[in-house]
C-alpha positions in Angstrom: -146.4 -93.5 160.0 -147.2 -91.2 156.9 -150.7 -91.8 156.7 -150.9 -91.3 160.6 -148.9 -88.1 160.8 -151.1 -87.0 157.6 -154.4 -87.9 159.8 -153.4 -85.9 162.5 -152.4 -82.8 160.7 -156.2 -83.0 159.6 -157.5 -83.0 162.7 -155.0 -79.6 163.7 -156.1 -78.4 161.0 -159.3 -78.7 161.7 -159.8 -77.9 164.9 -157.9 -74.3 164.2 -159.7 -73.5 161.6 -163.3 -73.8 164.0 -163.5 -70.9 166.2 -166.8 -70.4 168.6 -168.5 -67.3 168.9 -167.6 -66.5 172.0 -163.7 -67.1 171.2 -163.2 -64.2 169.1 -162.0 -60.9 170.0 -164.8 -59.0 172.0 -166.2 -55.8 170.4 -165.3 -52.6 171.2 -166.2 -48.5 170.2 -164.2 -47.9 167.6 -164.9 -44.9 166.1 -167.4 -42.1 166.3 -168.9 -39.7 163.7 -170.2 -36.5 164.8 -173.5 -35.7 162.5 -174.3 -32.5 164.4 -177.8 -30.6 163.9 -180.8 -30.2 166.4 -183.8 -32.6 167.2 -184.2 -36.6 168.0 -184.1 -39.7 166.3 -185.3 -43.2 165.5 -184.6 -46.5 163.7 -181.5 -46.4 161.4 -180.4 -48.7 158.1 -177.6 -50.6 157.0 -177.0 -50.5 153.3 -174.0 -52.8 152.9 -174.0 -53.0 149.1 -173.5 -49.2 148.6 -171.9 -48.8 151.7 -174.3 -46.3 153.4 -176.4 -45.8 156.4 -179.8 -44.0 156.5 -180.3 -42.2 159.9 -183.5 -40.9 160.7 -183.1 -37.1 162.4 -186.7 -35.3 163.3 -187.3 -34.0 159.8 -184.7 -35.3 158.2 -183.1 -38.6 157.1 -179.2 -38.3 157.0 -177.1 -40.5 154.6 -173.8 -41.4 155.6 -170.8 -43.1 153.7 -169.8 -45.8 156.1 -166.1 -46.1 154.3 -165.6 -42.4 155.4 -168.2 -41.8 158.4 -169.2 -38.8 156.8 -172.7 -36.8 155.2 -172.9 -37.2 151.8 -176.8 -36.3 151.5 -179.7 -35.8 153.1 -183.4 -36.2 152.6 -185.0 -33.4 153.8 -188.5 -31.3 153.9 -189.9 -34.1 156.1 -191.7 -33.7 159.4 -190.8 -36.6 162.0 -189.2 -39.5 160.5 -189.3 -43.0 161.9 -188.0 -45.4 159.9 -186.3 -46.8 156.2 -187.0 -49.2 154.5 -185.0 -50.4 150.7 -186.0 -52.7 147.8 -183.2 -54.8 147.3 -183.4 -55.3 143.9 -184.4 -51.8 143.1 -183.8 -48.3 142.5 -186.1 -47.2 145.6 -186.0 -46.3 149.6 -189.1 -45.3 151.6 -189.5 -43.4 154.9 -191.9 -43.8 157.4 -192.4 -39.6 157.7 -194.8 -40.1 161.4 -195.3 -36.4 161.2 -197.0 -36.0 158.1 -198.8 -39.7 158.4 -197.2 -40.9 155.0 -194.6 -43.1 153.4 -192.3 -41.0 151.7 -190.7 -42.8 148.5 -186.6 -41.9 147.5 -184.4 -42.3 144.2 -181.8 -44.1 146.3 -179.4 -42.4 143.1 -180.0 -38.9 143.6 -181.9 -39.2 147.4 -184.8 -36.8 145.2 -188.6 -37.9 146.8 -190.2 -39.4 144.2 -193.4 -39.9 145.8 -195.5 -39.3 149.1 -198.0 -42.3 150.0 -200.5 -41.2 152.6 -200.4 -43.9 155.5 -202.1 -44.2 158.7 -201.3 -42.2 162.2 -198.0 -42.0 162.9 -196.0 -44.6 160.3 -193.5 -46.0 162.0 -191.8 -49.6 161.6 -191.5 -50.2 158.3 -189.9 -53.1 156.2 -189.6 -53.6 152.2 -191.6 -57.4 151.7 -189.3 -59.1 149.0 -191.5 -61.7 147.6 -195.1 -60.0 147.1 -193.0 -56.5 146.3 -194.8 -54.7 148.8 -193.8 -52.5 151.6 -195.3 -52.6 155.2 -195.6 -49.4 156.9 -197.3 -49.9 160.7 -198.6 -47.2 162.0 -198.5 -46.6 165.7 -201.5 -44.6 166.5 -204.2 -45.6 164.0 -202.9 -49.2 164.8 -202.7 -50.7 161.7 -200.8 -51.6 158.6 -200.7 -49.8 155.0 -199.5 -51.7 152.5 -198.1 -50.6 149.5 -197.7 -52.0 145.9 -194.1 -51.2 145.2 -194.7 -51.0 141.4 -197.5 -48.4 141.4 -196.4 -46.6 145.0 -200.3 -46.8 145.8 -202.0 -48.3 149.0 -203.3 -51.6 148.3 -204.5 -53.0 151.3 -205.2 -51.3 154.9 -204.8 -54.0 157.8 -206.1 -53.8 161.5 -204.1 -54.9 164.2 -204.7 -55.9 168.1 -202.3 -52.8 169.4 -199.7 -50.7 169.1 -197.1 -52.1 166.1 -193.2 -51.7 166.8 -190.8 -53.0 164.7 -191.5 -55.4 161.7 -189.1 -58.4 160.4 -189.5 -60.6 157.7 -188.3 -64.2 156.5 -187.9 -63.3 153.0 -190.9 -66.1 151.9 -193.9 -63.7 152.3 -194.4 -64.1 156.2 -193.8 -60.9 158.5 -193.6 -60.4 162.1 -194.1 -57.4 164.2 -193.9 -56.5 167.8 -197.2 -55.4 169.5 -195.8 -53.4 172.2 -199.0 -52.8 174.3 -200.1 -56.1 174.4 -196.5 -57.8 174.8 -197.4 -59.7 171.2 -196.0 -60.7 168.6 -198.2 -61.0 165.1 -197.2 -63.4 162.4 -199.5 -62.4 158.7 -199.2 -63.6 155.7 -198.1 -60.6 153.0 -199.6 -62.7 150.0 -203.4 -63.2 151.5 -202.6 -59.9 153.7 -204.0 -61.3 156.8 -203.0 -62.2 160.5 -202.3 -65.9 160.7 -201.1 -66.2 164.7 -200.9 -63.9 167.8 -198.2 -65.0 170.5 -198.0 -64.2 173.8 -194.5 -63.3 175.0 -195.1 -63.3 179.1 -193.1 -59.8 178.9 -193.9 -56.0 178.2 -193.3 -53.3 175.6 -191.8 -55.6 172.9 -189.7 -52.7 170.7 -187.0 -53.8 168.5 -187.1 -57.5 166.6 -184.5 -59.1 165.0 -184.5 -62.4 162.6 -182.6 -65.9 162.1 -184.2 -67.4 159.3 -181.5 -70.5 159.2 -182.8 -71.2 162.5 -186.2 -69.9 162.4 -186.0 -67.4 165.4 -187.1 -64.4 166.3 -185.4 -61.6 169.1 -187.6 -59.3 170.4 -185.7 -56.8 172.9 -188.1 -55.9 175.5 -188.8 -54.2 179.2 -187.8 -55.8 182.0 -184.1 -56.4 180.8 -185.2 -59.2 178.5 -184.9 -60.9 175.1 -187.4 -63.9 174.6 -186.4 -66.3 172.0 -188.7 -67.1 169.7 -189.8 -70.4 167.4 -191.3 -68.6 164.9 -192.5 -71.8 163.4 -194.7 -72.6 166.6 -194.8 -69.2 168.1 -193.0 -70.8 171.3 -190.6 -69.0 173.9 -187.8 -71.5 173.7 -185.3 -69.2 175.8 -185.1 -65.9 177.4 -181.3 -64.3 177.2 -180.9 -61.1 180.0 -179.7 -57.5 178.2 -179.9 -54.3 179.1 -181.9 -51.4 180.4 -184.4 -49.4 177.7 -183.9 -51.6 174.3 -185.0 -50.5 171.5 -183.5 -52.5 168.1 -182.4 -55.0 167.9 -180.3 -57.3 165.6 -178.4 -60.4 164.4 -175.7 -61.7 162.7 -175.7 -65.0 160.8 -172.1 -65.0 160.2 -171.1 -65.3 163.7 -174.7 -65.8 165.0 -174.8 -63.4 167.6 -177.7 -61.4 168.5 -177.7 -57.3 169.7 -179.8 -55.3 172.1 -178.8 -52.0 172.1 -179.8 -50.3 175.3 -180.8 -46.8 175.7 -181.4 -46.1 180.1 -178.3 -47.8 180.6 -175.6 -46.8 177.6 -174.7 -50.4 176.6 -175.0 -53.1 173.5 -176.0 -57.0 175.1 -173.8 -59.5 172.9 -176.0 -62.8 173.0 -174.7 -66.4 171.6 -177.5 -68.1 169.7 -175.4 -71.2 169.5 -175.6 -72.4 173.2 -178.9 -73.5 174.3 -178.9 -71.3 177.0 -178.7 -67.9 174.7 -175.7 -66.7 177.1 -175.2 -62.8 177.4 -171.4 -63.1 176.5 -170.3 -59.5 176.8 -171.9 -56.0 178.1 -170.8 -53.2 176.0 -170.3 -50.3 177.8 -171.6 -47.1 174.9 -173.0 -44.2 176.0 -176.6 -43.2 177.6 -179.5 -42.5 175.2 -178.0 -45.5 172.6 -181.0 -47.0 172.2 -181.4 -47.8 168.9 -178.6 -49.3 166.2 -178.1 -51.2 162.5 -175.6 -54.0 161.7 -173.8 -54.2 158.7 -174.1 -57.6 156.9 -171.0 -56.5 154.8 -168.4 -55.2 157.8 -170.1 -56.8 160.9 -169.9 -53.4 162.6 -172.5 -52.6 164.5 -174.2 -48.5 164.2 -175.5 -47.2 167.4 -176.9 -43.5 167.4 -176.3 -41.4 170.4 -176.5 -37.5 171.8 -175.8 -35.8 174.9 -178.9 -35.1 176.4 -180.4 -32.2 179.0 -183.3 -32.4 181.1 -186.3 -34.8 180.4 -189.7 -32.1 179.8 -192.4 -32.1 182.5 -195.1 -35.0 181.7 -198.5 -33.7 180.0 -201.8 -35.9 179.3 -200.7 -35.9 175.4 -197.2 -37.0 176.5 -197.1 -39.3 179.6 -193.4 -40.1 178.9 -191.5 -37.8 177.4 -187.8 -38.2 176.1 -185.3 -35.6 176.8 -184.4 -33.3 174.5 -180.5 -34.0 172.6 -178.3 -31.2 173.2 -177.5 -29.4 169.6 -174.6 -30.4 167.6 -174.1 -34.0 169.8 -175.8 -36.4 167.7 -173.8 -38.9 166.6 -173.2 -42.4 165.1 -171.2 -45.2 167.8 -169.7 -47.8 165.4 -168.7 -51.1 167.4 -167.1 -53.8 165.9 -163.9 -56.3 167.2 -160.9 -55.9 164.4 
């Protein structure tokens, strides 16, 4: 009777202690932190270890202390910054600085520049390659890739690629991925032998933001057409295709819970998708505001940063600009943070 009592109280046990994905509370706004100041934005950063996010703001890069939600520096005398990038292991941070077609390098201690690495056109995903110590700026006019030796801060190696580069990802071994979003691609290269090993068709357009399961060997590009393909990225296969929302542009994932984010710009939400089922379910719509199109999760909290403004009146179209954004109202831009406690 002991041992069987005993065997069931296992099995209780057990079974509490295993909670799906989809089970847990479901996420919700909880807070947001007014930033202020004039002019648009791109990608933003996570640093859990130092508890800080880097948000990119037209000239600017602001640095926020996620334990307060407030400033506490700034990187400034930029001209149209894209994207951050951070060694690790190191004492670095570099900016893609689009409007000044250069990588500009920080001392994460004091947020002083340190250097400023002429790039391509327009340097715009960029990601920090851990293994070759190397950082990958892809530049979205000129179409390719500067590399840069991390030890020296110089351009080593210049590569071409079939389109226009988005976002970058990499799996920590010296491979990295990066969305081609004219061609609907993605590229896998090699960051030792600095060369393109495999193009993959996705079947779907304007591949922006990318995200990463390197357990599981996936890949999440957030695309047009209300779509997120999943991909093997050890044969380049679409295994799955999970349904988000309208105008993604970043995109990320969680291995603790293994749920993958859109964040969607056109229609003010964040898709929730489980990676566990094999049909990548959408298992919750976030309703966050209009023009929240790009975010950054937080290994160390799980809360999810989603940048947002109030915006007026798109600009007429001109031949230079065929699409052009609307401009944020001054003093709205701001910082969503979601998360379920």
């Amino acid at each position: 009777m002991t041992t069987r009592l005993s065997a069931l109280l296992a099995i209780g046990l057990a079974a509490a202690s295993f909670v799906p994905a989809h089970a847990q509370k479901p996420f919700s706004v909880e807070a947001r932190w007014t930033l202020g100041g004039d002019g648009g934005w791109d990608y933003l950063l996570a640093d859990p270890a130092n508890h800080r996010l880097f948000v990119t703001h037209g000239p600017r890069v602001e640095v926020v202390d996620t334990t307060i939600g407030k400033p506490v520096g700034a990187i400034t005398g930029l001209k149209g910054t894209h994207g951050v990038a951070l060694d690790p292991n190191g004492s670095f941070g570099y900016i893609s600085d689009g409007g000044s077609n250069a990588v500009v390098v920080i001392d994460l201690h004091t947020l002083a520049t340190v250097a400023t690495i002429p790039a391509g056109t327009n340097p715009d995903g960029i990601v920090f390659e851990p293994r070759t110590r190397t950082v990958w700026a892809f530049n979205g006019r000129s179409k390719n890739a500067s590399v840069i030796d991390a030890a020296t801060n110089k351009v080593i190696a210049t590569i071409a690629l079939p389109g226009k580069p988005e976002f970058p990802a990499v799996d920590g071994t010296g491979t990295l991925f990066v969305n081609i979003e004219d061609k609907g691609e993605i590229l896998k290269i090699d960051a030792i032998a600095k060369t393109i090993v495999a193009t993959w068709p996705l079947g779907v357009e304007s591949p922006t933001g990318l995200a990463i399961d390197t357990a599981s060997h996936r890949l999440f590009p957030v695309c047009d057409g209300k779509v997120m393909p999943i991909v093997d990225y050890t044969t380049g296969k679409v295994i799955a295709t999970a349904a988000i929302g309208n105008g993604p542009d970043a995109a990320a994932f969680d291995p603790a819970s293994k749920l993958a984010f859109s964040s969607n710009g056109a229609d003010g939400t964040l898709s929730i998708v489980d990676t566990t089922k094999p049909n990548f379910p959408t298992i919750q719509t976030l309703a966050t505001q209009k023009s929240g199109r790009t975010m950054a999760f937080d290994s160390g909290t799980g809360k999810i940063y989603i940048v947002v403004a109030e915006m007026g009146p798109r600009p007429a179209a001109t031949p230079e600009n065929p699409h052009p954004r609307p401009t944020a109202l001054p003093g709205s831009f701001s910082v969503l943070v979601v998360g379920r406690d």
